[in-house]
C-alpha positions in Angstrom: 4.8 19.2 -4.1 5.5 18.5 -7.5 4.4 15.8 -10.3 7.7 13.0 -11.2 8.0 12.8 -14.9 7.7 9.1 -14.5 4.0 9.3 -13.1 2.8 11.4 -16.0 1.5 8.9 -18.3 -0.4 7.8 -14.9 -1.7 11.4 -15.0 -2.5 11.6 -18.3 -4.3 7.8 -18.2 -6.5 9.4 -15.1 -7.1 12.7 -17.3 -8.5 10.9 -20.2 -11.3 8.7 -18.0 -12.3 11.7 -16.0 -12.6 13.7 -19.5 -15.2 10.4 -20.0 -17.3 11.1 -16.9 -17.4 14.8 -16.3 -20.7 14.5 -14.3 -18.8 12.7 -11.3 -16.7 14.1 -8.8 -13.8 12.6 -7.5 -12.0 12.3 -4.3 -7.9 12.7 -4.3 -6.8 11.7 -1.0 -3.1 12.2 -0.6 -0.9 9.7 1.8 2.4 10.0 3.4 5.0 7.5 4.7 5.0 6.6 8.5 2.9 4.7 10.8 -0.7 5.4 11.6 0.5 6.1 15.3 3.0 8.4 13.5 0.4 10.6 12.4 0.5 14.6 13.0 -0.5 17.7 11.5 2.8 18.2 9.0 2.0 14.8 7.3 -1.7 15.6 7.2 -1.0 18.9 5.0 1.7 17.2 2.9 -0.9 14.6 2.1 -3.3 17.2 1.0 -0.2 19.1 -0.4 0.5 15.8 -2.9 -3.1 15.4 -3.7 -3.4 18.9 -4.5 -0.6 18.6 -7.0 -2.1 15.7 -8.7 -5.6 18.0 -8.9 -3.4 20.4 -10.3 -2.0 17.8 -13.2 -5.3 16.7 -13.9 -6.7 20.2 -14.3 -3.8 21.0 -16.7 -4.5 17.7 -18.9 -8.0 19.8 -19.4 -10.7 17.8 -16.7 -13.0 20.2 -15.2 -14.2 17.4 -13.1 -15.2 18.1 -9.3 -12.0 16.9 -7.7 -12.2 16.8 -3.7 -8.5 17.0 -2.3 -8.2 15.3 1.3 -4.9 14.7 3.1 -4.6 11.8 5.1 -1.3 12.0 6.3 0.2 8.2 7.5 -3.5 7.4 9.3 -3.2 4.3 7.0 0.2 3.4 6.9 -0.2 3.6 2.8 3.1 5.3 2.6 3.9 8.2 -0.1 0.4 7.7 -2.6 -2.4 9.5 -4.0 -5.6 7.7 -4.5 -8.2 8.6 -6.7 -12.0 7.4 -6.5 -15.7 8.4 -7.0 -17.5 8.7 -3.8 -19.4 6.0 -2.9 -23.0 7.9 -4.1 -21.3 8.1 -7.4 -19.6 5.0 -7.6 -23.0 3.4 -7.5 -24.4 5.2 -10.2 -20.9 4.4 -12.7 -21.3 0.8 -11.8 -25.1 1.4 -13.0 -24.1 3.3 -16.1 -21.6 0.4 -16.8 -24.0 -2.1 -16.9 -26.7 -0.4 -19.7 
């Protein structure tokens, strides 16, 4: 699965907070189109499949950040997405740090 020219300033947005908070790791969950009842093993790996690309990307744009890659497949009906977000141990601590 490969990065769309037309999400790369996404990327590069992404890239440039993560090069702000090396210390926390990330989860990239990958989604795919369909139906929660739709859900099977082929959507599961492409899910992981698109957030590995995104990984990938983000690596390239130079963040060494932890980055977690989970494929979801259509479990959540989000369609054809990758979301990005601190786990919720470390989303506590950014929310902390934000606040000093």
């Amino acid at each position: 699965v490969n990065i769309e020219v037309s999400v790369s300033d996404t990327v590069g947005e992404i890239a440039r907070v993560l090069k702000a908070f090396p210390e926390f790791a990330v989860v990239c969950e990958g989604h795919a189109k369909g139906a929660p009842e739709t859900n099977n093993v082929s959507k599961v790996r492409l899910s992981k499949a698109r957030a590995e690309s995104v990984r990938a990307a983000l690596v390239q744009e130079g963040v060494d950040t932890d980055i977690v890659c989970k494929g979801r497949g259509s479990v959540e009906g989000c369609g054809m997405c990758v979301h990005i977000f601190a786990p919720e141990e470390d989303a506590a601590s950014l929310q902390a740090a934000a606040q000093t």
